[in-house]
MDTraj code that builds the backbone (N, CA, C; nanometers):
import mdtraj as md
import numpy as np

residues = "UNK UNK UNK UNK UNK UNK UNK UNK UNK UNK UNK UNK UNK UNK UNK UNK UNK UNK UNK UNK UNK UNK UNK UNK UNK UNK UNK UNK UNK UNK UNK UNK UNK UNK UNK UNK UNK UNK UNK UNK UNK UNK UNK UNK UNK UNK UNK UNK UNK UNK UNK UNK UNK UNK UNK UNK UNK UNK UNK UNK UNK UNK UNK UNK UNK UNK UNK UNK UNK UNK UNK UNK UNK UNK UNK UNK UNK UNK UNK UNK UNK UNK UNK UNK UNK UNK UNK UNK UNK UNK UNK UNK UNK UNK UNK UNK UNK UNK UNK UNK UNK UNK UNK UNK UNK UNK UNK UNK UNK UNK UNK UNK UNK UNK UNK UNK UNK UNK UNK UNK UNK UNK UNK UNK UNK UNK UNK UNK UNK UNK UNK UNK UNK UNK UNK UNK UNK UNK UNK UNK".split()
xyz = np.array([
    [-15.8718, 8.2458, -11.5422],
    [-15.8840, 8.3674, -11.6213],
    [-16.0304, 8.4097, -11.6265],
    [-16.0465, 8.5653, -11.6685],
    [-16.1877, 8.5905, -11.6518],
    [-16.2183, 8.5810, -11.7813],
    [-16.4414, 8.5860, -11.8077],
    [-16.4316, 8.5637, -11.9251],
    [-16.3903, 8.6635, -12.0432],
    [-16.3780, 8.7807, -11.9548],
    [-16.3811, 8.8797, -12.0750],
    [-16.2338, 8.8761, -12.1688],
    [-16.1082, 8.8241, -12.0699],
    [-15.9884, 8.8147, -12.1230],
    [-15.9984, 8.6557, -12.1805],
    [-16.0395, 8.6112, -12.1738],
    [-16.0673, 8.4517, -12.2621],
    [-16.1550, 8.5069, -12.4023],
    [-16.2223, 8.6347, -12.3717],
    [-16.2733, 8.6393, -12.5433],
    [-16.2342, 8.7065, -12.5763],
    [-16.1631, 8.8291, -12.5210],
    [-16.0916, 8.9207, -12.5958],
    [-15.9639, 8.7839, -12.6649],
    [-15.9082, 8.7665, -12.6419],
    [-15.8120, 8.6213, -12.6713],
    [-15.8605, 8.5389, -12.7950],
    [-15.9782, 8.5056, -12.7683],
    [-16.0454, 8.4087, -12.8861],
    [-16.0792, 8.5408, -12.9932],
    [-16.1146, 8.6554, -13.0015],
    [-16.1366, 8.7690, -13.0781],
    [-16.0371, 8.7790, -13.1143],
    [-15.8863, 8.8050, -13.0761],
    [-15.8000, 8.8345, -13.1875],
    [-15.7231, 8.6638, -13.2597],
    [-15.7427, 8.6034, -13.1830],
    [-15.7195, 8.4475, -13.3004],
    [-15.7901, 8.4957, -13.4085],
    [-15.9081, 8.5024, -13.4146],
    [-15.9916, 8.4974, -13.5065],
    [-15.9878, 8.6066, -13.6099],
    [-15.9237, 8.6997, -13.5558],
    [-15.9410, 8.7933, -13.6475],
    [-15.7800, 8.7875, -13.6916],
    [-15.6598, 8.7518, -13.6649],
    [-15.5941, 8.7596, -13.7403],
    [-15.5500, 8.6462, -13.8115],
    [-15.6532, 8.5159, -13.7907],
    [-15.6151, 8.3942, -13.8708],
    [-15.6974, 8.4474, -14.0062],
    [-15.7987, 8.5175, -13.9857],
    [-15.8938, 8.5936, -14.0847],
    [-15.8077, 8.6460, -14.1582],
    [-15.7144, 8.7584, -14.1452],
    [-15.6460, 8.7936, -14.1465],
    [-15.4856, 8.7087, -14.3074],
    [-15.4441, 8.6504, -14.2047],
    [-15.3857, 8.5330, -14.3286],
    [-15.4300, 8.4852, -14.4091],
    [-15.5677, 8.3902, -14.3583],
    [-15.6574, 8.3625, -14.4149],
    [-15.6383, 8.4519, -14.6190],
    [-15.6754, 8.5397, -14.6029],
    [-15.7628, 8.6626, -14.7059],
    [-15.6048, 8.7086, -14.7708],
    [-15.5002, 8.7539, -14.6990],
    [-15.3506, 8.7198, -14.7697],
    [-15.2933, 8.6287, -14.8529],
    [-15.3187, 8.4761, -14.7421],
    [-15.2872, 8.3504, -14.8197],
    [-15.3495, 8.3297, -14.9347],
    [-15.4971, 8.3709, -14.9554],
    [-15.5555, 8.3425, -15.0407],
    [-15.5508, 8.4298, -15.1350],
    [-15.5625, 8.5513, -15.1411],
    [-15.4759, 8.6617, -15.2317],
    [-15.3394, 8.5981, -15.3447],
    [-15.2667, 8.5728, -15.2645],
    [-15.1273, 8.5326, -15.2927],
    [-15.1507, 8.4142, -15.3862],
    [-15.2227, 8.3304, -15.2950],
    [-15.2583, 8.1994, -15.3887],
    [-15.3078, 8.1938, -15.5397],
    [-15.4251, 8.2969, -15.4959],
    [-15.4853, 8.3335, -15.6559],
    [-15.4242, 8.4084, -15.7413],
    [-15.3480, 8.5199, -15.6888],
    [-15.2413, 8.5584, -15.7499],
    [-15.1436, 8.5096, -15.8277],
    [-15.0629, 8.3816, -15.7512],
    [-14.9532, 8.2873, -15.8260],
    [-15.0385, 8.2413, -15.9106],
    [-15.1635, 8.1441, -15.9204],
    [-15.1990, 8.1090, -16.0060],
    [-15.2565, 8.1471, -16.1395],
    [-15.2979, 8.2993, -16.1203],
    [-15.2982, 8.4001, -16.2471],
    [-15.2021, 8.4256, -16.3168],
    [-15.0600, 8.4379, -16.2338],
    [-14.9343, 8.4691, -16.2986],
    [-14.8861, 8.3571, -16.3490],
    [-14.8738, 8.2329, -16.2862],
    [-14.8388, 8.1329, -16.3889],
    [-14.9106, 8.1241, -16.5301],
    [-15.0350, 8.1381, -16.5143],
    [-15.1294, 8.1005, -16.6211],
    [-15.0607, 8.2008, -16.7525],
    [-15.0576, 8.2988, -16.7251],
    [-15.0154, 8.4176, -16.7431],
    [-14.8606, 8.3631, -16.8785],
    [-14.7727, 8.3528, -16.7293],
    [-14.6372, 8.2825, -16.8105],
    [-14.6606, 8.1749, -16.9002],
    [-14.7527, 8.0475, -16.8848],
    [-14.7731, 7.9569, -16.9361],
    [-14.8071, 7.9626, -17.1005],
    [-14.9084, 8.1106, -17.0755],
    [-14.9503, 8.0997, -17.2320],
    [-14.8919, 8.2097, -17.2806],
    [-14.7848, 8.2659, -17.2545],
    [-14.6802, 8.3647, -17.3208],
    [-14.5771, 8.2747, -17.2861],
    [-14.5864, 8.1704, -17.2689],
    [-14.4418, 8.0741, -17.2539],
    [-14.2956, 8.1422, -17.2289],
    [-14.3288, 8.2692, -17.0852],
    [-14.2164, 8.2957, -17.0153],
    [-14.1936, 8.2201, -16.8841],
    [-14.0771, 8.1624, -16.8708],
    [-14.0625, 8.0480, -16.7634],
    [-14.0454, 8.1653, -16.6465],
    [-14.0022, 8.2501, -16.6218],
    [-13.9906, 8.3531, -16.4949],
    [-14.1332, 8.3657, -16.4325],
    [-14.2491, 8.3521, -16.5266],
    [-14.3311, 8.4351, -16.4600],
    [-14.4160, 8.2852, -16.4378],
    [-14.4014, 8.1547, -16.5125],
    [-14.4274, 8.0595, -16.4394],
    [-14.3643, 8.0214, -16.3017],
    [-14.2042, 8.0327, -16.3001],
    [-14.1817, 8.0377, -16.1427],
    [-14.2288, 8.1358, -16.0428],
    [-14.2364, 8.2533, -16.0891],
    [-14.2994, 8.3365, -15.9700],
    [-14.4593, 8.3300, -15.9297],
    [-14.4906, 8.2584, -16.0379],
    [-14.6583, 8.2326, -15.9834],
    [-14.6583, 8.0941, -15.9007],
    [-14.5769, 8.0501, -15.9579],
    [-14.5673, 7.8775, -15.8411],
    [-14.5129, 7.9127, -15.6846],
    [-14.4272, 8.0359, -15.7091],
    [-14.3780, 8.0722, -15.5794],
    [-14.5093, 8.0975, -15.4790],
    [-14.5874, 8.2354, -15.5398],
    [-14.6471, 8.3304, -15.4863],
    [-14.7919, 8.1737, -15.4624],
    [-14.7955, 8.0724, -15.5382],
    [-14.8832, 7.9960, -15.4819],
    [-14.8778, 7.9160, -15.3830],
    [-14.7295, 7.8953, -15.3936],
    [-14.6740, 7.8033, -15.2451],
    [-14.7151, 7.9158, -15.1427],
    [-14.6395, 8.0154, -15.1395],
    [-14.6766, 8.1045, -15.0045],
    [-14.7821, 8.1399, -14.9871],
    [-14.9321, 8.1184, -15.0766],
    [-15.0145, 8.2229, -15.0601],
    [-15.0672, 8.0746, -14.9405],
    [-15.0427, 7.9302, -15.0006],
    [-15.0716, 7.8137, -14.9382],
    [-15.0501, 7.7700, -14.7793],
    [-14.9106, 7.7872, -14.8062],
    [-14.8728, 7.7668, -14.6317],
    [-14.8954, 7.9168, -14.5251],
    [-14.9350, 8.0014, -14.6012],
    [-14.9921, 8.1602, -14.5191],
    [-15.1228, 8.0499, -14.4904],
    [-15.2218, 8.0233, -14.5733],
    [-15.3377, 8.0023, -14.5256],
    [-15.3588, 7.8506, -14.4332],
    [-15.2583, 7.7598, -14.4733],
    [-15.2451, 7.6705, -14.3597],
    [-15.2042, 7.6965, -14.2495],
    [-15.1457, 7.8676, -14.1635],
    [-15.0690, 7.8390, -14.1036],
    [-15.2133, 7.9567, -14.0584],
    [-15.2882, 8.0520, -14.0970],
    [-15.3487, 8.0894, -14.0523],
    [-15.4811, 7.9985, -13.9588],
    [-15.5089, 7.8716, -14.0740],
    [-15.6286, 7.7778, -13.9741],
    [-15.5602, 7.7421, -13.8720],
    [-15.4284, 7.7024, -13.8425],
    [-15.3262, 7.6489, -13.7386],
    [-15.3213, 7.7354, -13.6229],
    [-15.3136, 7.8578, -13.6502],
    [-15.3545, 8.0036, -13.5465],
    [-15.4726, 8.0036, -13.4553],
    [-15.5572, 7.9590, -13.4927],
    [-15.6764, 7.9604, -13.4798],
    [-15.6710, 7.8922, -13.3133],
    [-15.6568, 7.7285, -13.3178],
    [-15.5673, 7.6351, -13.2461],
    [-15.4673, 7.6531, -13.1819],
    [-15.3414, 7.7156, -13.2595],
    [-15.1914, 7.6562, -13.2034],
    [-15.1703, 7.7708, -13.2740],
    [-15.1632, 7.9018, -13.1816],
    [-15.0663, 8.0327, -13.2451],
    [-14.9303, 7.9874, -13.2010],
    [-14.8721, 7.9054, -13.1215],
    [-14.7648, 7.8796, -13.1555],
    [-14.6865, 7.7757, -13.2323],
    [-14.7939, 7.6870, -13.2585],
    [-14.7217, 7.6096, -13.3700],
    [-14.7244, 7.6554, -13.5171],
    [-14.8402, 7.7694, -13.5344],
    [-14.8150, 7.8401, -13.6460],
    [-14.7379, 7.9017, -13.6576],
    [-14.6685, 8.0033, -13.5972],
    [-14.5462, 8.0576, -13.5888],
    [-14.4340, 8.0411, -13.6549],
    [-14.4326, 7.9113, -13.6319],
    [-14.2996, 7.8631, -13.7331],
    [-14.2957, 7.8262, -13.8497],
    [-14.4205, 7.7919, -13.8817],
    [-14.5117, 7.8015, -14.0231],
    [-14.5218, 7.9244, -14.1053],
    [-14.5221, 8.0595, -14.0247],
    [-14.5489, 8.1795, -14.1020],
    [-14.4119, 8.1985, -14.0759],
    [-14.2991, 8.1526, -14.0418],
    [-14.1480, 8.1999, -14.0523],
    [-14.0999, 8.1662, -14.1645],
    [-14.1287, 8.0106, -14.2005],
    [-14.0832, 7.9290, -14.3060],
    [-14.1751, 7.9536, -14.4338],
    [-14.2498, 7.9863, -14.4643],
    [-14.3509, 8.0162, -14.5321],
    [-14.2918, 8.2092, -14.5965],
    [-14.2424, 8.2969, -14.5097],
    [-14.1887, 8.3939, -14.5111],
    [-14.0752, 8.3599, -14.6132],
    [-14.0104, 8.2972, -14.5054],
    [-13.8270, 8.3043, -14.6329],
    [-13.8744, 8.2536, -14.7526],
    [-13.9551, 8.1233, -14.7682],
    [-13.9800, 8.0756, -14.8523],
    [-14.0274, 8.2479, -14.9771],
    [-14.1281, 8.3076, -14.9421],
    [-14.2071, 8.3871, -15.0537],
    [-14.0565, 8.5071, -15.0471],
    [-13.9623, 8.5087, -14.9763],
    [-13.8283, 8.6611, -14.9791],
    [-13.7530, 8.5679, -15.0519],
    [-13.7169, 8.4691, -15.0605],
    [-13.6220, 8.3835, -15.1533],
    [-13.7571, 8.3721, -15.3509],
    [-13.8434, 8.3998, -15.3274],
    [-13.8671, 8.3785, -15.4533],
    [-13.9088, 8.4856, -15.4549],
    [-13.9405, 8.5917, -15.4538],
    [-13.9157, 8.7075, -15.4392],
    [-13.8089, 8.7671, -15.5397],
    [-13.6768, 8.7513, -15.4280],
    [-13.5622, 8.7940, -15.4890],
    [-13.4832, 8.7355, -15.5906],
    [-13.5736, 8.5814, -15.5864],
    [-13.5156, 8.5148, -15.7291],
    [-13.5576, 8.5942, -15.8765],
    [-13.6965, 8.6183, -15.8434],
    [-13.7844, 8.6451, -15.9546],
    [-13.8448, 8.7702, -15.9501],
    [-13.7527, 8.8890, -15.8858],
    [-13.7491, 9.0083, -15.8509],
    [-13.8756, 9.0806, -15.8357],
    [-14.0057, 9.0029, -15.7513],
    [-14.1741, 9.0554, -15.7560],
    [-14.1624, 9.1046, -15.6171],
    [-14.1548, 9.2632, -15.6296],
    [-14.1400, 9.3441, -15.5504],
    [-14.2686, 9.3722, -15.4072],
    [-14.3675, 9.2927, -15.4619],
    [-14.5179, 9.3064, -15.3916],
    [-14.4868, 9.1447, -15.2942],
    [-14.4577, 9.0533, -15.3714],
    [-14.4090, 8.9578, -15.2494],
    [-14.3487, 8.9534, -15.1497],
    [-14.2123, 9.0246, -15.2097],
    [-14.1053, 9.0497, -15.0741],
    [-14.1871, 9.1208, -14.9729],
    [-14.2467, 9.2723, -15.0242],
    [-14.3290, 9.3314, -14.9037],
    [-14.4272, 9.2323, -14.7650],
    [-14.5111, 9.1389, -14.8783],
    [-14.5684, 9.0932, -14.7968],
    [-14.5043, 8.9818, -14.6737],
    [-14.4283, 8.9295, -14.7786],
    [-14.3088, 8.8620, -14.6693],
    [-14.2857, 8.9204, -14.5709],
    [-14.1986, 9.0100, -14.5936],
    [-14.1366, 9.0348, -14.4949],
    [-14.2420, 9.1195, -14.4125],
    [-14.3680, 9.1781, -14.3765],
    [-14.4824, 9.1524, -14.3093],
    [-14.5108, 9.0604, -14.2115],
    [-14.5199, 8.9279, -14.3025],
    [-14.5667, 8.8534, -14.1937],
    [-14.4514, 8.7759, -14.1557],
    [-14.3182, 8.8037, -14.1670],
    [-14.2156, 8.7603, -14.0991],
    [-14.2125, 8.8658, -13.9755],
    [-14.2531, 8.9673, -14.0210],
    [-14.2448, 9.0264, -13.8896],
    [-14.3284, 9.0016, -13.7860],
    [-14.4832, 8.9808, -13.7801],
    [-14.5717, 8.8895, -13.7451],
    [-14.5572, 8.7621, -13.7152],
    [-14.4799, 8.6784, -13.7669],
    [-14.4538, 8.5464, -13.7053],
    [-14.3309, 8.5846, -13.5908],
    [-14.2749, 8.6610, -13.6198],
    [-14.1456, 8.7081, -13.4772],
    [-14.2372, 8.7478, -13.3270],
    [-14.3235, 8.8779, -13.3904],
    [-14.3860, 8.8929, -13.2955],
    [-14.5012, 8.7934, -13.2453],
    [-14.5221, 8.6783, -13.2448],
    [-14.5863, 8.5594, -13.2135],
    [-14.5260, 8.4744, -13.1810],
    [-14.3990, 8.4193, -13.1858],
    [-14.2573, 8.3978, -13.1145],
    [-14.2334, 8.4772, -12.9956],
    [-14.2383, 8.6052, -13.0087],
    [-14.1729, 8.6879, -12.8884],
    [-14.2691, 8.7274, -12.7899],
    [-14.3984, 8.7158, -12.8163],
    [-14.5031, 8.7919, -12.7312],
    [-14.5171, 8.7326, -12.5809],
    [-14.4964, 8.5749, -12.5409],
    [-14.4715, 8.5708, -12.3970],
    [-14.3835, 8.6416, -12.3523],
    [-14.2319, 8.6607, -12.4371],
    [-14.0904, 8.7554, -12.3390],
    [-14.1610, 8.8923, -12.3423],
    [-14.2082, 8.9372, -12.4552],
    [-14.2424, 9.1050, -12.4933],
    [-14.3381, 9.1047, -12.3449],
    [-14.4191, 9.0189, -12.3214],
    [-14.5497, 9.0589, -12.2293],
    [-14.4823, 9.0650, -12.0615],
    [-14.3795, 8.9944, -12.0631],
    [-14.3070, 8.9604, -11.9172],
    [-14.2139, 9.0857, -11.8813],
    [-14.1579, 9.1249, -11.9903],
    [-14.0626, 9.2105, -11.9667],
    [-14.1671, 9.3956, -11.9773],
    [-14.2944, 9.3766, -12.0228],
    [-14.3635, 9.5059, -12.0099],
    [-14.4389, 9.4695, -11.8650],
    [-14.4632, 9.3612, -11.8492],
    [-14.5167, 9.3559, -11.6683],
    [-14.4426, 9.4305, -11.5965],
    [-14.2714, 9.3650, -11.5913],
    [-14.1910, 9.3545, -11.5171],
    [-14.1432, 9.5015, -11.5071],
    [-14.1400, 9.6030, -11.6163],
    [-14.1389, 9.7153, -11.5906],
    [-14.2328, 9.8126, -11.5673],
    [-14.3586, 9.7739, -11.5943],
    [-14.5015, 9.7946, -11.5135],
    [-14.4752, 9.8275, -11.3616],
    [-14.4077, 9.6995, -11.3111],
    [-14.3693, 9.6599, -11.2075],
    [-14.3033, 9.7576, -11.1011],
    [-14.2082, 9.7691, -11.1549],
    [-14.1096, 9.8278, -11.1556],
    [-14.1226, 9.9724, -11.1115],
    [-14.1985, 10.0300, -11.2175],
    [-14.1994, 10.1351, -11.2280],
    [-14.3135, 10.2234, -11.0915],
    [-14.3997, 10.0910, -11.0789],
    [-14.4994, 10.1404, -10.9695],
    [-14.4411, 10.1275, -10.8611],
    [-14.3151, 10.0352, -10.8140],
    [-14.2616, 10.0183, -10.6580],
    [-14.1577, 10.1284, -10.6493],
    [-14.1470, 10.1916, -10.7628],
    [-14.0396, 10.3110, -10.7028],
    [-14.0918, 10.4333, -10.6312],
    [-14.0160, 10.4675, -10.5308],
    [-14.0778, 10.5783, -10.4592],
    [-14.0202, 10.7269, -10.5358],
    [-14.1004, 10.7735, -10.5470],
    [-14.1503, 10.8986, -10.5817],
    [-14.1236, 11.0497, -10.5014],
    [-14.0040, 11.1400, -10.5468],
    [-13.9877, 11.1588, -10.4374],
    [-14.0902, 11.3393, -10.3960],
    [-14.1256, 11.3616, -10.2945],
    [-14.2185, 11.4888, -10.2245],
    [-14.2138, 11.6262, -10.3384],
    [-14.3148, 11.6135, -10.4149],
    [-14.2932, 11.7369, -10.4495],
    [-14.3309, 11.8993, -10.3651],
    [-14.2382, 11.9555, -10.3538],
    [-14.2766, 12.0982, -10.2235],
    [-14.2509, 12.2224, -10.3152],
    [-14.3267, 12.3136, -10.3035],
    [-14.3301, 12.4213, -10.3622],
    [-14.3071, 12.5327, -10.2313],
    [-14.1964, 12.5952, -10.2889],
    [-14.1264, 12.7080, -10.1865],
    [-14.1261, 12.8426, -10.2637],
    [-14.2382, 12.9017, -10.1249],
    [-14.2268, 13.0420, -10.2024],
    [-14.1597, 13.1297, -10.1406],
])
top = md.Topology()
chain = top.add_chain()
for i, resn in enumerate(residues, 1):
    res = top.add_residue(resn, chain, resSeq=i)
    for name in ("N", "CA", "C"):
        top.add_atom(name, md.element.get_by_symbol(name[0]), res)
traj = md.Trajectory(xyz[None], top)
């Protein structure tokens, strides 16, 4: 490979483990405000939804350093990490979680799919350049 496609490559690791990174940690600090929150108004809902939103803000940001390394072993990390924050979510009806969920569920798909997505846009790349073309003639 040349170098410029080896850093364009290392440039977007980096910028979208950055990326989770600044989410996960959002989320994280988030759950832990909202528990605190529930704790000393001693509502148990809003202690579970801050324990939620801290688990996910957690495994977002473990799965973002993992990116960095292993975008595909993170992958399955930001899948499971996903259902995880749409199941507490919809337990504890926090409408700003589900969004983000389901975000980076969509993001962990497309990091799953991007070798087929990239083969099948070659392949019609491909494709599209070996077809012959047929004479355009202008008759007056």
């Amino acid at each position: 490979m040349d170098k410029i496609r080896i850093l364009k490559i290392i440039i977007l690791r980096v910028f979208v483990a950055v990326l989770y990174l600044f989410i996960g940690g959002t989320c994280a600090l988030q759950g832990i405000r909202i528990a605190e929150a529930g704790t000393a108004a001693q509502i148990p809902q809003l202690e579970g939804d801050g324990g939620g939103n801290f688990l996910y803000g957690d495994l977002i940001v473990i799965a973002g350093i993992l990116f960095i390394f292993k975008p595909r072993l993170a992958a399955p990390l930001i899948l499971l990490s996903s259902l995880l924050g749409m199941l507490v979510s919809l337990i504890y009806q926090d409408e700003q979680l589900i969004r983000i969920s389901m975000m980076s569920l969509i993001s962990g798909c497309v990091i799953l799919l991007s070798p087929l997505l990239t083969r099948v846009i070659h392949a019609a790349i491909k494709k599209a350049a070996s077809m012959k073309r047929p004479k355009i003639t202008q008759i007056l």
